[in-house]
Residue, then its C-alpha position, 0 to 999 in steps of 0.5 A: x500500500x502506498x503512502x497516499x493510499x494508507x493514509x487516505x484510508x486513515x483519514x476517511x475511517x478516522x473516527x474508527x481509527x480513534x476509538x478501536x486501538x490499532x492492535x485490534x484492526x488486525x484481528x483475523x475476525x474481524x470484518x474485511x474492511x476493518x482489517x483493511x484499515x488496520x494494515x492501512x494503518x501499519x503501513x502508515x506508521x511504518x512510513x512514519x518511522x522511516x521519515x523520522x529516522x531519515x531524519x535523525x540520520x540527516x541530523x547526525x551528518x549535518x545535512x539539516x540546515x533547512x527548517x522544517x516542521x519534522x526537524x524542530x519535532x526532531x531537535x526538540x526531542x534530541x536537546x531534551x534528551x541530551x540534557x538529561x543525559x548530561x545532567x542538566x535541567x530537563x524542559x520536560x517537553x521532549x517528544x517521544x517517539x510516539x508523540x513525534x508520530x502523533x504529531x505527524x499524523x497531524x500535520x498529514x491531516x491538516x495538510x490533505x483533509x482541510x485544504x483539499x476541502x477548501x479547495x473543492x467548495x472554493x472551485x464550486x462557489x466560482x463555478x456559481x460565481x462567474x465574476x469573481x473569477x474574472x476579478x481573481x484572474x485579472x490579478x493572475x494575469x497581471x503576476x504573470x505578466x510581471x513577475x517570473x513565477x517565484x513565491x518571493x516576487x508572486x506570493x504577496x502580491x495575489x491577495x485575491x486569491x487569499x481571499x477567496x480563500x479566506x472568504x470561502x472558509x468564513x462559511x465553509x471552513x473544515x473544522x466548525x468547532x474547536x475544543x479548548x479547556x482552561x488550565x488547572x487554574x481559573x482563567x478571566x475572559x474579556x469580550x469586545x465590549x469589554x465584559x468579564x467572565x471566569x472560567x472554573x478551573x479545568x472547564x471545557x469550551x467549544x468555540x462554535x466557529x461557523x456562529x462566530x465567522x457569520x456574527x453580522x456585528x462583525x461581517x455585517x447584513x450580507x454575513x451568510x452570502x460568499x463574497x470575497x471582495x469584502x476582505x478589501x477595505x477598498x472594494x466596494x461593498x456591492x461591486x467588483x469596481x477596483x481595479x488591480x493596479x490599485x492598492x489594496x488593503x485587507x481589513x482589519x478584524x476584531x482579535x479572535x473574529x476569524x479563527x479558520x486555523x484557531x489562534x494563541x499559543x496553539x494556532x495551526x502551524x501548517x497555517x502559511x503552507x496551507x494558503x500558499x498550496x491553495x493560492x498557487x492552485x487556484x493560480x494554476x486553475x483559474x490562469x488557464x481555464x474558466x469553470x462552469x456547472x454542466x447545465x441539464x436539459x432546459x436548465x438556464x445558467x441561473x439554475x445552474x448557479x442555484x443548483x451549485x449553491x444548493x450542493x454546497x449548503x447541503x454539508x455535514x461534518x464527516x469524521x471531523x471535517x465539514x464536506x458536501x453530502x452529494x460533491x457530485x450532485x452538479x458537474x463542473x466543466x472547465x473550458x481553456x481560455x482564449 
């Protein structure tokens, strides 16, 4: 099995995954297809031993200079443990194996599961939205026109790309909850206007991100409908009339409004190499080809938009992340452009 194939079986049984200890999915009784999942998960792990002792190997031949996520697991787990063996004080925060794997895990989750999702709602709400991606490909082609292609000179300059991105998680991000708990102490908590709450010691939260990310105090009387321009203070509220060659500025929300990729000390790490593989996606896609429904018989082009927005409002958290029930419902065709 390969690495992609275990680990799209690990994601897609998740929940089975978490619950049945992986000693047991190998058990001859049990069904094919858990059995199935139980060497997926073998193979998985085999993979992750073998990425992290490729890297202890680099490590020790001095060929780690680049930082990366897998390296800063690695060097946090080795100066813990040397400084146990040397007699010095402990930081009690080295990783074991386990955990580094753990962590691994994680980050392969974070980096297939979510952003493959906000990709797919973004490519529908597009198809639904035609304008926005005229106004997203006139941004593309200006960065080509300009720039030779590298993250460097291309990267900052294709904010509207970011903010279909951003937009398209405002109402359609992964992850719709996110658990917290407060330390053994009593935490105080300050809302916006400035009220006072404490949290008893060891009290668990759910922050309900989808109510949070469509409070009209914050994104106002149009907070339930997809429009990426709003992420511009210089883009008017109802139409797509600025220009590219114009500055553009992405407004400034209040602390905690926006939290796609949680915030604090526990933000998601992956956060900047999730946004760059969306952009550079939708840079490739939208640069070549525009997207539509595939229109039925007697259908007109406003069915076709409905029928795309009633495919995306029609989702459900499955395992843990949020995904069309019927992705297949409405085809998309693309057309290379002239």
């Amino acid at each position: 099995m390969t690495y992609r194939d275990s680990l799209s079986l690990c994601l897609s049984n998740i929940i089975t995954f978490a619950i049945i200890p992986k000693r047991y999915l190998s058990l001859s009784f049990l069904p094919r297809k858990l059995r199935k999942l139980g060497q997926a998960v073998q193979e998985f792990q085999q993979y992750m031993e073998e990425m992290l002792a490729r890297e202890r190997a680099s490590g020790n031949k001095g060929n780690s200079d680049t930082p990366s996520l897998m390296r800063a697991l690695v060097r946090a787990s080795e100066e813990d443990a040397q400084a146990k063996d040397s007699g010095q004080h402990s930081s009690k925060l080295g990783l074991t194996d386990e955990e580094i794997y753990g962590n691994l895990f994680a980050y392969n989750l974070a980096g297939h599961e979510t952003t493959a999702n906000t990709v797919a709602y973004a490519l529908v709400l597009l198809a639904a939205y035609p304008q926005y991606q005229d106004w997203v490909r006139e941004e593309i082609m200006q960065i080509q026109d300009t720039s030779a292609g590298d993250y460097g000179s291309s990267f900052p300059r294709l904010q509207r790309c970011l903010a279909v991105m951003y937009e398209t998680l405002r109402l359609y991000g992964s992850i719709v909850f996110i658990p917290r708990a407060a330390s053994t102490d009593s935490q105080k908590l300050v809302n916006q206007a400035g009220d006072e709450f404490v949290l008893p010691p060891s009290t668990s939260v759910n922050l309900n991100v989808q109510a949070l990310h469509t409070d009209p105090k914050t994104w106002g009387s149009d907070n339930l409908s997809w429009r990426p321009s709003r992420w511009f203070t210089d883009c008017s509220a109802r139409t797509l009339s600025q220009k590219k060659t114009e500055s553009q500025t992405f407004i400034s929300l209040p602390r905690g409004s926006f939290i796609p990729w949680a915030d604090g000390p526990r933000v998601c790490p992956g956060q900047k190499f999730a946004q760059v593989e969306f952009v550079a996606v939708l840079t490739t896609l939208l640069g070549k080809y525009h997207v539509k429904p595939v229109l039925e018989t007697g259908q007109t082009e406003e069915d076709g938009r409905k029928a795309l927005l009633e495919m995306v409002d029609d989702s459900a958290i499955f395992a843990i992340t949020l995904q069309m029930n019927q992705p297949k419902k409405v085809a998309l065709v693309w057309e290379a452009l002239p």
